[in-house]
N, C-alpha and C positions, 0 to 999 in steps of 0.2 A: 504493500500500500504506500509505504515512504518513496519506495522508487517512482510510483505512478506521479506521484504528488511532486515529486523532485524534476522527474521528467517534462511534466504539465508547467509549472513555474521556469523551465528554459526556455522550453514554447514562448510563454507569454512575454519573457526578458527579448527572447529573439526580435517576438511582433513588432516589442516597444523601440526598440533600435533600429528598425526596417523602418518604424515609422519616421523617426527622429531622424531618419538619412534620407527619407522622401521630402520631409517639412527642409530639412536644409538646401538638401538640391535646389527644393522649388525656390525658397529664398535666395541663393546662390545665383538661379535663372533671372527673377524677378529684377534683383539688386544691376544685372549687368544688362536688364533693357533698361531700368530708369538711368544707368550710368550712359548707356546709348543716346537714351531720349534726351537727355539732359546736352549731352554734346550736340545732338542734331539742332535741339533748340537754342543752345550759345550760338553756331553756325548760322544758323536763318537769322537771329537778330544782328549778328555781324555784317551777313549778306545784305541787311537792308540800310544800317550804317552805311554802306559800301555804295547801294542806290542810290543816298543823298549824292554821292561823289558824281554820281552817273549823273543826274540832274542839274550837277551845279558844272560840271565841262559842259551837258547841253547848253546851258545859257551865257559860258563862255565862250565857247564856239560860234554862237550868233554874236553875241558881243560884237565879237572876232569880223565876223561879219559887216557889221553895219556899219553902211557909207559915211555916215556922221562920225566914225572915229577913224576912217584912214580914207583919205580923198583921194589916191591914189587906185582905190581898188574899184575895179567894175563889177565885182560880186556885189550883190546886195543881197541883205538878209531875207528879203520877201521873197526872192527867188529861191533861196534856199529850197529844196524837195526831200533829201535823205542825205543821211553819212553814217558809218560806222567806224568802231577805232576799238581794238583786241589789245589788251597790255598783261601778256603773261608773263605769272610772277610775280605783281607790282608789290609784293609781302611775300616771303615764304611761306609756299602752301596755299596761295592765292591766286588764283586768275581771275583777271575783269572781261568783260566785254557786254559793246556800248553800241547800240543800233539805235537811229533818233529817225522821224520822218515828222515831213508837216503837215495837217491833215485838213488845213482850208481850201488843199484842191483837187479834195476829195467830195462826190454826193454827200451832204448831211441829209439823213435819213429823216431827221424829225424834222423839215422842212417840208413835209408830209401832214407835219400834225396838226390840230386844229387850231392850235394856240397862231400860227405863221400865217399873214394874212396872203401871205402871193400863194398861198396852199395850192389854189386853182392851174396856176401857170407853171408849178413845179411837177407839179401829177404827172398835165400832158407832156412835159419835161422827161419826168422820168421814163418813162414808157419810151417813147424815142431814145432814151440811151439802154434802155434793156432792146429795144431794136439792134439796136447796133452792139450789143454785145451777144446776139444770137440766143437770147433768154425769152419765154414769152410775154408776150405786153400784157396780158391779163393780170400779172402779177404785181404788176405796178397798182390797179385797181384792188389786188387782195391788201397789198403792204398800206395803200394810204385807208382801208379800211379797218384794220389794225389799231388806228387812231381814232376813228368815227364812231362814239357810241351810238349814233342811229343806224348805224349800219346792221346790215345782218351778221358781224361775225361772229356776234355772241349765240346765233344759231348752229352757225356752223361751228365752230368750236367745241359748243356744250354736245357737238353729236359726236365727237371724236372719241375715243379709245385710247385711251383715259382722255378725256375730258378736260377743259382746259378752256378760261377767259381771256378776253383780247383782253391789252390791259387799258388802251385809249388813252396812253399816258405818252412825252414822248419815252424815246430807246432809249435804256440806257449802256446798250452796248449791239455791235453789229450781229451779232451771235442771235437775236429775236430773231432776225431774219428765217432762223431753221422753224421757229414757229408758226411760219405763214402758211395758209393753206394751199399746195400746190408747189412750194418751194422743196424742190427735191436737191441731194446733195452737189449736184452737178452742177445748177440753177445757183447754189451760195456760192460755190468756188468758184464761178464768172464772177460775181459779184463783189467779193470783198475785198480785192486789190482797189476798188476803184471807192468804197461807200466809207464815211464815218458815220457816229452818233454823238454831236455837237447840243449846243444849246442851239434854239429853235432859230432865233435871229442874228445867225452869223453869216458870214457871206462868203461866195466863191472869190480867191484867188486866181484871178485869171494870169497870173504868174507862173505857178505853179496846178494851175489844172489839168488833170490830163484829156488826152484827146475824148474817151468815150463821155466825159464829164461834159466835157465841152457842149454835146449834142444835149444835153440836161436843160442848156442855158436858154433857149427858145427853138418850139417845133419849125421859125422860118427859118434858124439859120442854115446854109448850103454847106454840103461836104468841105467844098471850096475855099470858103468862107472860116469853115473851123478850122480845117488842117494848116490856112495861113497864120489865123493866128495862133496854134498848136506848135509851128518851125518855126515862127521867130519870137519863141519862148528863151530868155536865159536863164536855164536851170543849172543852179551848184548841186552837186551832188559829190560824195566823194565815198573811199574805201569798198566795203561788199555791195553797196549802194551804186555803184559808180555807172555811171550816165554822163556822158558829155554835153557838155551845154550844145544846146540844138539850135544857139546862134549864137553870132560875136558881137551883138551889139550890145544895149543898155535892156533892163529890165524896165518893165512896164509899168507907168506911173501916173498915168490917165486914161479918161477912154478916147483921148486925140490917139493914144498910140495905137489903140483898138482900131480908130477907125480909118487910122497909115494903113495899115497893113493887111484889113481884111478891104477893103475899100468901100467903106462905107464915108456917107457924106450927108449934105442938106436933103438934097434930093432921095437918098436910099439910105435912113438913117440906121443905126444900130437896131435891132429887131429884138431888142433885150428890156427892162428896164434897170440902169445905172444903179437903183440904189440893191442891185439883189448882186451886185458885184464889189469887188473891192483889189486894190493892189500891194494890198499886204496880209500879212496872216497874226495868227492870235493864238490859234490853235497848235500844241507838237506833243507827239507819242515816242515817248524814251522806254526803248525794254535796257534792260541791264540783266547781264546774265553772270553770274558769282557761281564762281567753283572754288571750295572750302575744302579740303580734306577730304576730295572725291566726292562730294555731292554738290549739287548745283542747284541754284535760287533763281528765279526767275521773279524780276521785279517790273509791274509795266507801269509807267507815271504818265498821265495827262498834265503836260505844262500849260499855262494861259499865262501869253506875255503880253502886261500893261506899259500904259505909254512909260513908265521908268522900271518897271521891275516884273518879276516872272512870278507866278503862283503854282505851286500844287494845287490841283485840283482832286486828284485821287489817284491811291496805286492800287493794282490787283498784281495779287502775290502768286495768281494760279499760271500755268504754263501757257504764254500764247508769242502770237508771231506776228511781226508788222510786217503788211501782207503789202510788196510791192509789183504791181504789172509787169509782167514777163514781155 
């Protein structure tokens, strides 16, 4: 009976040590993901540190730019389009890299929305440049419905699988676009080299707009007519961005330039109306990409640069790509 009794209390000595070596492991486990976490979380906060830096060369680099501090230079910062700049290593264990674009000569999508009173002239607008970029025109009709609450889309929405409300607010990002009814994935990736999602009353850079944008600007304007003033655009552009300026002259600083060069005049005046244009920009989209100890951050910042100084507007920390025209 002692032996039983002896035997059975080894047993339960053993359990208790099988247990006390399972409770450690897991704690063991436990202890070297929070040590994990805990590094990955220093890393993102350093990575975003490191964005500021990204944000403050973008606005040194226009600095850099503008005609008012070097009278010498025919670049000007309205002409500005893209540039990138890579600096591996700038710290041990660090690499940066800095892709910047301007996005006033790109479609703003909430120029669509109900709040913007040329709504009307932007529609038929739009739809003439989903022409010309081989998308269907109906779509243009779905996307400015998006923002009409008399519209039907709250019918057709609420039939969907799963289910889902316009929001009739404007965009806050080009990515709604996949929520349009009829927008298949083919349909956004025409699109989003050329669309932002701006504040509702901002204007095209006819500096830096690109050609299918151009066709945005009125259903009169002629092929002819765009692609003139589309080549004697001077656009800077520089690094993975790189585009050579598509003329050697001056950047665009009126609509007299406009109407040099596409030839418009008294008699055949501009087929636009002036104030939905402008010849400088306000808007820029800076990703900053941080590699930390093999993992990498992706920071994307909305700059808005005022008559003296630049603002954050918002970052998004999730992975994306400023999408330039092939």
């Amino acid at each position: 009976m002692r032996k039983s009794n002896s035997g059975l209390a080894l047993v339960q000595v053993m359990l208790i040590f099988a247990l006390l070596a399972i409770v450690a492991a897991n704690m063991q486990v436990n202890q070297r993901f929070e040590i994990a976490r805990t590094i990955r979380l220093i890393d993102q906060a350093t990575a975003r540190e490191y964005s500021s830096f990204g944000e403050m060369m973008t606005r040194q680099a226009l600095a850099e730019l503008d005609p008012n501090k070097d009278a010498d230079t025919r670049f000007e910062v309205d002409a500005f389009e893209c540039f990138s700049l890579t600096l591996p290593e700038i710290v041990p264990g660090v690499e940066f890299g800095l892709y910047a674009q301007d996005l006033d000569g790109k479609f703003n999508l909430n120029w669509l929305s109900m709040q913007n009173q040329n709504r009307a002239n932007w529609i038929a607008g739009f739809k003439k440049m989903l022409s010309n970029l081989d998308v269907p025109t109906e779509l243009g009709d779905n996307v400015a419905a998006w923002f009409d609450p008399d519209s039907s889309a709250q019918f057709v929405y609420g039939g969907k699988s799963p289910s889902y409300s316009a929001s009739n607010l404007p965009m806050g990002d080009i990515s709604e676009l996949r929520l349009i009814d009829g927008m298949t994935e083919e349909h956004y990736l025409k699109l989003r080299p050329y669309v932002a999602a701006l504040p509702f009353d901002s204007k095209l850079n006819l500096n830096t707009a690109h050609e299918p944008v151009l066709h945005a600007l009125s259903v009169q304007l002629s092929d002819t007519e765009i692609s003139n003033i589309f080549s004697n655009q001077l656009v800077l552009a520089d690094g993975q961005c790189d585009n050579p300026p598509r003329s050697t002259g001056d950047a665009y600083t009126s609509i007299q330039d406009i109407n040099s060069v596409a030839g418009f005049n008294q008699e055949k005046p501009a087929p636009f109306d002036e104030n939905l244009v402008s010849f400088k920009s306000q808007f820029y989209e800076v990703l900053t990409e941080i590699t930390i100890n093999d993992h990498t951050t992706f920071v994307t910042s909305l700059l808005y640069r005022g008559q003296n100084n630049f603002k954050v507007l918002s970052r998004n920390l999730t992975r994306q790509e400023l999408y330039q025209p092939g």
